[in-house]
C-alpha positions as CSV (number, residue, x, y, z in Angstrom):
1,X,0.0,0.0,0.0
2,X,1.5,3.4,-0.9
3,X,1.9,6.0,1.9
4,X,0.3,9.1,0.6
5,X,1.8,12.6,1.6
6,X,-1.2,14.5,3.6
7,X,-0.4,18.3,4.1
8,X,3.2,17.9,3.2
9,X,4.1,15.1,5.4
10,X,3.7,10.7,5.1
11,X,2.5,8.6,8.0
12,X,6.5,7.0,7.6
13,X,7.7,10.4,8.3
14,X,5.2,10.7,11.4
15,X,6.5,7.7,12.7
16,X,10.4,8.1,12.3
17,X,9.4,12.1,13.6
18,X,7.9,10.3,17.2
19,X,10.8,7.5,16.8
20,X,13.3,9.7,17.0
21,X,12.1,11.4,20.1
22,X,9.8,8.3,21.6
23,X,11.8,8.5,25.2
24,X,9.9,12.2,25.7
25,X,7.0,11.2,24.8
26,X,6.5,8.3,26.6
27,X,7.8,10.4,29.6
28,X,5.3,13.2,29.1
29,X,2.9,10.6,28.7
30,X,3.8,8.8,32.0
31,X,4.6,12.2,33.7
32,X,0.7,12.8,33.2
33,X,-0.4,9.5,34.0
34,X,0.7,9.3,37.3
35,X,-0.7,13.2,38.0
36,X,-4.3,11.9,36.4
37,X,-4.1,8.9,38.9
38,X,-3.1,10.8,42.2
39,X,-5.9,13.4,41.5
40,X,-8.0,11.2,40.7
41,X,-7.2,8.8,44.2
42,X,-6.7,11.8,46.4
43,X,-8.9,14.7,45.1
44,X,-11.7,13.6,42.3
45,X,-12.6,9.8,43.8
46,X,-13.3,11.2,47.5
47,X,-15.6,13.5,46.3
48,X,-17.9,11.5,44.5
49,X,-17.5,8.0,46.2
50,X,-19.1,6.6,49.2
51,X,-18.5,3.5,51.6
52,X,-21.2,0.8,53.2
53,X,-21.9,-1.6,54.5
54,X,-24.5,-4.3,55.8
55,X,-24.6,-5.7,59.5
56,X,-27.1,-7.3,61.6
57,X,-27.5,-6.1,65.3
58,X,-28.1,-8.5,67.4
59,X,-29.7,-8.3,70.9
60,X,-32.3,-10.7,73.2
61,X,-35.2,-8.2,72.3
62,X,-34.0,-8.2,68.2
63,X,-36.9,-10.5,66.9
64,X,-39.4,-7.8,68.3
65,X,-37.4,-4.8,67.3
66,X,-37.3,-3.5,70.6
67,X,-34.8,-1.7,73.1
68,X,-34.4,-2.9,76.6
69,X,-37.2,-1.0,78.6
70,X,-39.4,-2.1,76.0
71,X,-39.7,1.1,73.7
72,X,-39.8,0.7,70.0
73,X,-36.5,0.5,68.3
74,X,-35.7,3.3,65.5
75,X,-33.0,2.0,63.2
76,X,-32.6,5.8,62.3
77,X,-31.0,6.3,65.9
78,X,-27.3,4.2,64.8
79,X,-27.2,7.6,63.0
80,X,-27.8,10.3,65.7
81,X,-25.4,12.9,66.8
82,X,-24.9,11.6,70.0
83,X,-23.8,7.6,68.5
84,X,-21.8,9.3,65.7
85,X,-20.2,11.3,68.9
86,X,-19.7,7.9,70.9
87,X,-18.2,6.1,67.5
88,X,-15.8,9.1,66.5
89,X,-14.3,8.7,70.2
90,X,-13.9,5.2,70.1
91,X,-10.2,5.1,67.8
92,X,-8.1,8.5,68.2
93,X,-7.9,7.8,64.1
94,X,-11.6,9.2,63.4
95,X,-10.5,12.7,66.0
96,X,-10.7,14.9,63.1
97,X,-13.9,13.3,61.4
98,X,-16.7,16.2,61.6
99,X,-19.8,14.2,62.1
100,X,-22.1,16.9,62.4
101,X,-21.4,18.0,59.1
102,X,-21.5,14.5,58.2
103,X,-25.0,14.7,59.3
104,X,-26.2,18.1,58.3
105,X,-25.0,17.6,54.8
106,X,-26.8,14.0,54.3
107,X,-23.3,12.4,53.8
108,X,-24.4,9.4,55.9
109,X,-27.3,7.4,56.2
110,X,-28.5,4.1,57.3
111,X,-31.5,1.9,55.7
112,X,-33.2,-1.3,56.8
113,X,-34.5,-4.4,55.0
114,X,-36.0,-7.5,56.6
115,X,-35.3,-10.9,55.3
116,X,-38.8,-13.2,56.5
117,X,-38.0,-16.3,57.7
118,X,-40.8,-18.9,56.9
119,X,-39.1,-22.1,58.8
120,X,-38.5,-20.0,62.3
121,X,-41.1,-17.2,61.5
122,X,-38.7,-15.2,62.5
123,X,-37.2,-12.1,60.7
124,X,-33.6,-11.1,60.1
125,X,-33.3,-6.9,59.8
126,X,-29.9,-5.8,58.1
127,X,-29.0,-2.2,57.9
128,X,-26.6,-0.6,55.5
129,X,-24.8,2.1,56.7
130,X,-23.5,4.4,53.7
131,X,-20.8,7.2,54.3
132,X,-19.1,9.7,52.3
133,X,-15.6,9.3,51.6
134,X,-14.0,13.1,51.7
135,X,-14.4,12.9,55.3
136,X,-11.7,10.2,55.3
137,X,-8.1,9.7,54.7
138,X,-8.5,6.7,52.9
139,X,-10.9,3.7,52.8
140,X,-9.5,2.0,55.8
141,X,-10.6,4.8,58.0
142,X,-14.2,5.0,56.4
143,X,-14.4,1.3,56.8
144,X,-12.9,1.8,60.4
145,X,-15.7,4.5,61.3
146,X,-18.8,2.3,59.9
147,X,-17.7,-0.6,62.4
148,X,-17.6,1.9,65.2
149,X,-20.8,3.3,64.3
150,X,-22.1,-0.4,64.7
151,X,-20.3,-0.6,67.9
152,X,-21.6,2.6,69.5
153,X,-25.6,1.3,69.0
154,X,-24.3,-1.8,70.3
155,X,-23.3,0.0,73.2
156,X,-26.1,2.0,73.4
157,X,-28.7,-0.6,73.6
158,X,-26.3,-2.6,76.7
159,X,-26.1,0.8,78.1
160,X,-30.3,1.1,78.0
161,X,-30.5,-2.5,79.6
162,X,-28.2,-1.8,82.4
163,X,-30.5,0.8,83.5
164,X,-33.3,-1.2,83.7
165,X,-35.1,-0.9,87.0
166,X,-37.8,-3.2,88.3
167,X,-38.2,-2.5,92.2
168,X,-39.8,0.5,93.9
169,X,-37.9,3.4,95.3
170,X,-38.8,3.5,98.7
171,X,-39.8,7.1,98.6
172,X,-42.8,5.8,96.3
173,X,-43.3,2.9,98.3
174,X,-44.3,5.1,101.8
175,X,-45.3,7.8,100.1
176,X,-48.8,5.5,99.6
177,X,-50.9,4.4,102.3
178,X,-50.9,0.4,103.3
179,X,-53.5,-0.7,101.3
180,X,-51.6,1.0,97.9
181,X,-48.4,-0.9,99.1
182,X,-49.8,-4.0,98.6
183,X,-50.4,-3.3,95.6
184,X,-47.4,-1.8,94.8
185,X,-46.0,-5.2,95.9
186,X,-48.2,-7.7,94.2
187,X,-47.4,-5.2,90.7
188,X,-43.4,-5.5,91.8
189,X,-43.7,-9.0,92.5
190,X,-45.5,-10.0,88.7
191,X,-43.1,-8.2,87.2
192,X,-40.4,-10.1,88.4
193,X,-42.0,-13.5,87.2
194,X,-42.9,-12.0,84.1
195,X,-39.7,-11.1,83.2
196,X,-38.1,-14.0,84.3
197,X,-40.4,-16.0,82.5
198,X,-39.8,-13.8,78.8
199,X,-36.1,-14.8,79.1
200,X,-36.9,-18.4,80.1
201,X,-38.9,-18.3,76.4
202,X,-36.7,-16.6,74.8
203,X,-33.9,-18.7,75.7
204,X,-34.4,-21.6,78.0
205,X,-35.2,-22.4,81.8
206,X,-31.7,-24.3,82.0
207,X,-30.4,-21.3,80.1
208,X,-27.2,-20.0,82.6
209,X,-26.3,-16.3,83.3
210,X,-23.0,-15.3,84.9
211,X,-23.6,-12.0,86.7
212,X,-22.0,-9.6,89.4
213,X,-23.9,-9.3,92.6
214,X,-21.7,-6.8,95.6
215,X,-18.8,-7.7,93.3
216,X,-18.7,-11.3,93.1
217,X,-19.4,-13.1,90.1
218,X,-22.4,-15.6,90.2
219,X,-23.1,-18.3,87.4
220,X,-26.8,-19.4,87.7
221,X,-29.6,-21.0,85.6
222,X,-32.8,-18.8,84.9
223,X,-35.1,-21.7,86.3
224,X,-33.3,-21.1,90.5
225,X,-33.7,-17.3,89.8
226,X,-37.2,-17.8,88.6
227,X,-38.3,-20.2,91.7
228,X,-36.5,-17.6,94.2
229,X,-38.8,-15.2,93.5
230,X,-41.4,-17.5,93.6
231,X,-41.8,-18.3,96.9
232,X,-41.1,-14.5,98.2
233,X,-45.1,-13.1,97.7
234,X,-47.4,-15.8,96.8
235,X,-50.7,-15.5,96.7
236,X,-51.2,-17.5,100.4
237,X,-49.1,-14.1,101.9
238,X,-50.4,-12.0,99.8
239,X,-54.4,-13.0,100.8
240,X,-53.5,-13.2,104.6
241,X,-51.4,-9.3,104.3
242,X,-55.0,-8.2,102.2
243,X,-57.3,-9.5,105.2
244,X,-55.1,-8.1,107.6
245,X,-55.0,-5.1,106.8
246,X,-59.0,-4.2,105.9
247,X,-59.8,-6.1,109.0
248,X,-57.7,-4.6,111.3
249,X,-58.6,-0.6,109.9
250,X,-55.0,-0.1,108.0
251,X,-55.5,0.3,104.5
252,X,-55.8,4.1,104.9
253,X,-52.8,4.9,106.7
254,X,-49.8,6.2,106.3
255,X,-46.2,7.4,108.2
256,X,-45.7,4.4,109.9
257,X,-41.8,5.6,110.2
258,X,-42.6,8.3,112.9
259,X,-44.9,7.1,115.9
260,X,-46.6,10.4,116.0
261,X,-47.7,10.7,113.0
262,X,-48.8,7.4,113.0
263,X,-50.3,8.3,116.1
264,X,-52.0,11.1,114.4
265,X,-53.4,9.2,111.7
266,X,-54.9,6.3,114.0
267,X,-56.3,9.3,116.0
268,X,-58.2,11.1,112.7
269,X,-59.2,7.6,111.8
270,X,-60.9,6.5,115.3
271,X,-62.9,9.5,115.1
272,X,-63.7,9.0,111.8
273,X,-64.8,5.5,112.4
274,X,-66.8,6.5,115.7
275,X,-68.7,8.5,113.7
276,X,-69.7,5.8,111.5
277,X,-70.1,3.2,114.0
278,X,-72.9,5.8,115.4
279,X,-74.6,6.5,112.0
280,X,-74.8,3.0,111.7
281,X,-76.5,2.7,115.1
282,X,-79.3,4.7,113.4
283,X,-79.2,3.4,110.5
284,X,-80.3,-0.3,112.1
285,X,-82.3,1.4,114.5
286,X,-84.2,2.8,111.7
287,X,-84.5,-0.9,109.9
288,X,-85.3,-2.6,113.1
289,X,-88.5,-0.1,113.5
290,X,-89.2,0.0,109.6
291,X,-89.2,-4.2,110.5
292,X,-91.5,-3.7,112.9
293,X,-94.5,-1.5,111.2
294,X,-94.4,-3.9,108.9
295,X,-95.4,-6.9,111.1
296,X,-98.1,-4.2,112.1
297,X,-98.7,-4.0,108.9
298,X,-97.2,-0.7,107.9
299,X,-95.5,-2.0,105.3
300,X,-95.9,1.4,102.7
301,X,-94.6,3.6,106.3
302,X,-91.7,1.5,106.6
303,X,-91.0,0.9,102.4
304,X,-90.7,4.4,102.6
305,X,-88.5,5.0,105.8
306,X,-86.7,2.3,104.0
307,X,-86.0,4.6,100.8
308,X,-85.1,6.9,102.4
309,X,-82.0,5.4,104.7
310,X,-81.0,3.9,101.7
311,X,-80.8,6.5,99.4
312,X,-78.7,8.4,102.1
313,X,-76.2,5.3,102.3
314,X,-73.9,4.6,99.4
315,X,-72.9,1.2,100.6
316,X,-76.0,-0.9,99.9
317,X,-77.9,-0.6,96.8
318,X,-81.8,0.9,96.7
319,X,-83.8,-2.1,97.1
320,X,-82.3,-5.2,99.0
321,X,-84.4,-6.5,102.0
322,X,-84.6,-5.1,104.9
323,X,-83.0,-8.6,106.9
324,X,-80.1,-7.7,104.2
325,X,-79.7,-4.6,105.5
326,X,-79.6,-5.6,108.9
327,X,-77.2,-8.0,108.7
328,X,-74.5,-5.5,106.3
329,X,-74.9,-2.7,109.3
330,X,-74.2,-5.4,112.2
331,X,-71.5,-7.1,110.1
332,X,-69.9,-3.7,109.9
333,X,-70.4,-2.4,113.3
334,X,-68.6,-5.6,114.2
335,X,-65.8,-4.8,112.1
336,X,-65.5,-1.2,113.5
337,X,-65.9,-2.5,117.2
338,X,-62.7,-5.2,116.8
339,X,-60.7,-2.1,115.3
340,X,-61.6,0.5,118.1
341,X,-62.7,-2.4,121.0
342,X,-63.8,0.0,123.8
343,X,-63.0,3.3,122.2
344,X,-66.0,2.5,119.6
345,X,-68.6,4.0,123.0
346,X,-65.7,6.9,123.4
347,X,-63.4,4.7,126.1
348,X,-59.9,4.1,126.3
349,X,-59.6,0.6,125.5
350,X,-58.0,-0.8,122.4
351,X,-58.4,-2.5,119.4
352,X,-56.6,-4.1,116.5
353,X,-56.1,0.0,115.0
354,X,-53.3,0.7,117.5
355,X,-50.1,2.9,117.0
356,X,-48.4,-0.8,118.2
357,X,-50.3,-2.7,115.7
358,X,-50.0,-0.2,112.5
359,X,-46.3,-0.3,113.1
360,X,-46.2,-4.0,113.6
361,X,-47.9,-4.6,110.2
362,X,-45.9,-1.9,108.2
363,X,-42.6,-3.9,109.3
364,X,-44.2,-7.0,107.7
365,X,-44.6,-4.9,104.3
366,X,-41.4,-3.2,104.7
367,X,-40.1,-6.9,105.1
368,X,-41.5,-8.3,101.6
369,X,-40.5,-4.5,100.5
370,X,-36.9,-5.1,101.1
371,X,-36.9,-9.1,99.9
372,X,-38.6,-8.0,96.7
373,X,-36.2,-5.0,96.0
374,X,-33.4,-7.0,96.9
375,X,-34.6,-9.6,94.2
376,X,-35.2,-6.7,91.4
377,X,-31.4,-5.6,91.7
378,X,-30.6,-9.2,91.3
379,X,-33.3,-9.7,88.4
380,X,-31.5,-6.1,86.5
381,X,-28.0,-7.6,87.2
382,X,-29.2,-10.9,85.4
383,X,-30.9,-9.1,82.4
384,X,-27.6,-6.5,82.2
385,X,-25.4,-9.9,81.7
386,X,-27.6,-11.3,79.3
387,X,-28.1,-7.8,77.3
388,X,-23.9,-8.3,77.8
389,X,-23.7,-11.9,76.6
390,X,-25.9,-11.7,73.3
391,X,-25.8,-8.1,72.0
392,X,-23.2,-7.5,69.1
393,X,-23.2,-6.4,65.7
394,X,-22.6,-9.0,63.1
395,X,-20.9,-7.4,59.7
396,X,-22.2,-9.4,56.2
397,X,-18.3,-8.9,54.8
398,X,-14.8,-7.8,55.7
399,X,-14.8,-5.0,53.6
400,X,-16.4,-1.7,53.0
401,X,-18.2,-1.2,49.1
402,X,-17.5,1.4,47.0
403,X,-19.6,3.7,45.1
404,X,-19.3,6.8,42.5
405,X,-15.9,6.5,42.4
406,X,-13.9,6.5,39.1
407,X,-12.1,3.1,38.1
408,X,-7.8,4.4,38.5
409,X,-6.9,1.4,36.2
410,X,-9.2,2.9,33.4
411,X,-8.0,6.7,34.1
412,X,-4.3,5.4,33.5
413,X,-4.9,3.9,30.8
414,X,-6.9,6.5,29.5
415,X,-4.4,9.1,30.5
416,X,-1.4,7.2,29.3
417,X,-3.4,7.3,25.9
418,X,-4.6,10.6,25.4
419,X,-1.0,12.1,26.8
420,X,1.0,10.1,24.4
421,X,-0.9,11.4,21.5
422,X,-0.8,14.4,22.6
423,X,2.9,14.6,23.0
424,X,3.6,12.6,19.7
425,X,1.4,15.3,18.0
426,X,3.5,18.1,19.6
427,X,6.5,16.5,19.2
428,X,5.7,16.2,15.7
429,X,4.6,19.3,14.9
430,X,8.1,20.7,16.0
431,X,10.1,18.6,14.5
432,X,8.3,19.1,11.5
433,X,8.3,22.8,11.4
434,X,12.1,22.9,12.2
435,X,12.7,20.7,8.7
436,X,10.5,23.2,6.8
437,X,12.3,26.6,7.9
438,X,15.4,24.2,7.4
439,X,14.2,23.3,3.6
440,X,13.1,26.9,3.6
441,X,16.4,28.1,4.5
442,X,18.6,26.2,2.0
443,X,19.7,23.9,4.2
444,X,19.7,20.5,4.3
445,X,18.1,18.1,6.1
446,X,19.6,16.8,9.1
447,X,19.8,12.7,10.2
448,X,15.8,11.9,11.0
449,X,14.2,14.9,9.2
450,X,12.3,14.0,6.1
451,X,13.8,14.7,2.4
452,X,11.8,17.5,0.9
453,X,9.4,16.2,-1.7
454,X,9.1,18.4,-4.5
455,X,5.2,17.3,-5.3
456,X,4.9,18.5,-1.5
457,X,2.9,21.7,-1.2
């Protein structure tokens, strides 16, 4: 095939023009390769790409996305300010990562898919946490910072669980009067077996928890703590407390910690019961005549005495009989006579509703008060070793993916390219013009410069 002369010069000339100076051209061309490929690492690929990753996080309350104290659990919160500030101080490498720009500027986020599992109907949630990469030296560090982001809601939700509390602080607890105790203690006491019985479920009664308890370490299965609690409040103590305390005119009462204001209280309270025992008194004496115009046969006279004591009374309804009535107004007159004994006519004899007595009962509740406390702090240190035990995050791969950055193999190649024929051209160009003002000149051509063609323009 003939080489053809195009604007004065043959592709053979081209080619012995670069040939002759192919060492700087290949060096301008690798010169600008290796600037392309550090800007391109180091100032272009930062920019644009961004790191993530998938984990699980794994926790006892996990299957029913939920934290510790039994709130809903917001994925969105691995990404708050205050666990990006927890995961930035966790390796002196992230110190100069600003995470509230981070934040401010959408650079990170964090999304959530669940994976259904038909054979355990159970489901698996994996987040993908997704950071930018200009706020990082290099991907190590970005990569470094998503697995302490991980770590700091793992933290967070072991940092929820250890404060946990299940007993009653004992300003609540006689702050209420005796009869609220008891309930406070029968509410104290379910929750105890109620929670013991979730982690039996969730893992197993033979399940065994190592825990610290006045700093000793204690290794025990879930089934012993269960049955201690057990057999602190059942329902035999709890009935007997219950009786106890209606019959003997307690429930109302409070201060049992200071004698005089317990003495106070018992005082208000025999008056207040005096009273009633006397309204009573007329109440029956009312009946008892109402009974017996009705043997005369008054019936409509006493039906409508009747009414009337009833309607004033709130503790019977309108229409029982009037032998029903009887008997409620004696059964509670007794009731009021073994509280108050001989104070119920105004003397000075006692009763069950003594200063001696309230006291007497309220260290029986402070008793199941401090056994069932004492069995809460155990119950929080069991479920803070557990929370310890099985809460972790669980990373889907090693490494961090990449995205929106630019391939460097392809920009040195692409650079190597476009530099070299750049550089040939150029290099051409003034070789070429030198041999024409050398031609033009008379002069002639020197070793490597083309012969002038005379059919050359």
């Amino acid at each position: 095939m003939d080489e053809e002369r195009e604007s004065g010069i043959t592709f053979g000339e081209i080619c012995r023009l670069i040939g002759k100076r192919i060492w700087l051209v290949l060096a301008i061309a690798a010169g600008v390769t290796v600037l392309a490929v550090v800007l391109f690492a180091l100032v272009f690929n930062p920019l644009t790409t961004y790191y993530s990753m998938d984990f699980e996080l794994v926790y006892p309350t996990s299957s029913t996305q939920q934290y510790p104290d039994g709130t809903p659990f917001s994925y969105r919160n691995i990404i708050s300010l205050s666990t990006l500030e927890a995961a930035k101080a966790k390796d002196e490498r992230l110190a100069d990562v600003d995470v509230a720009t981070m934040l401010r500027e959408d650079h990170i986020s964090v999304s959530a898919s669940t994976d259904e599992d038909t054979v355990t109907d159970s489901a698996t949630v994996t987040y993908t946490l997704t950071v930018k990469g200009s706020y990082f030296r290099d991907e190590d560090t970005a990569q470094l910072f998503i697995r302490c982001v991980a770590d700091a809601a793992v933290d967070d939700i072991m940092e929820r669980a250890a404060s946990l509390s299940y007993g009653i602080s004992s300003e609540t607890f006689n702050g209420n009067n005796f009869e609220a105790r008891l309930d406070l203690l029968a509410e104290e006491y379910a929750t105890l077996l109620e929670t013991y019985d979730m982690w039996i479920a969730t893992y197993s009664a033979g399940y065994r928890v190592t825990y610290l308890e006045d700093g000793a370490s204690i290794t025990r299965s879930l089934s012993d703590l269960c049955a201690d609690v057990y057999g602190l409040y059942v329902e035999g103590v709890r009935s007997a407390l219950a009786e106890e305390c209606e019959s003997s005119g307690f429930g109302l009462l409070y201060g049992e910690d200071d004698e005089m204001v317990v003495a106070e209280a018992i005082n208000d309270r025999v008056s207040q019961l005096q009273g009633r025992y006397q309204e009573y008194e007329n109440i029956l004496a009312e009946l008892y005549a109402a009974l017996a115009q009705m043997g005369q046969g008054e019936t409509q006279s006493g039906a409508a005495t009747l009414s009337a004591t009833a309607a004033t009374d709130g503790g019977i309804s309108i229409d029982p009989t009037i032998e029903q009535r009887i008997a409620y107004y004696t059964e509670q007159m007794a009731v009021i006579a073994n509280q108050l004994g001989d104070r119920v006519e105004g003397s000075s004899g006692e009763g069950t509703l003594t200063v001696a007595n309230a006291q007497a009962f309220a260290n029986k509740l402070n008793g199941y008060f401090t056994a069932l406390n004492q069995a809460a702090e155990t119950l929080k240190n069991v479920t803070t070793a557990i929370y310890q035990q099985n809460t972790f995050a669980e990373f889907a791969a090693q490494n961090a993916d990449s995205s929106g950055d630019t391939n460097i193999v392809l920009v040195a190649i692409a650079a190597f390219v476009l530099s070299f024929l750049v550089a040939a051209i150029v290099v051409c160009s003034t070789q070429y013009s030198r041999q024409r003002r050398a031609l033009a000149g008379g002069q002639a051509p020197q070793e490597g410069q083309a012969p002038k063609d005379e059919g050359s323009a």
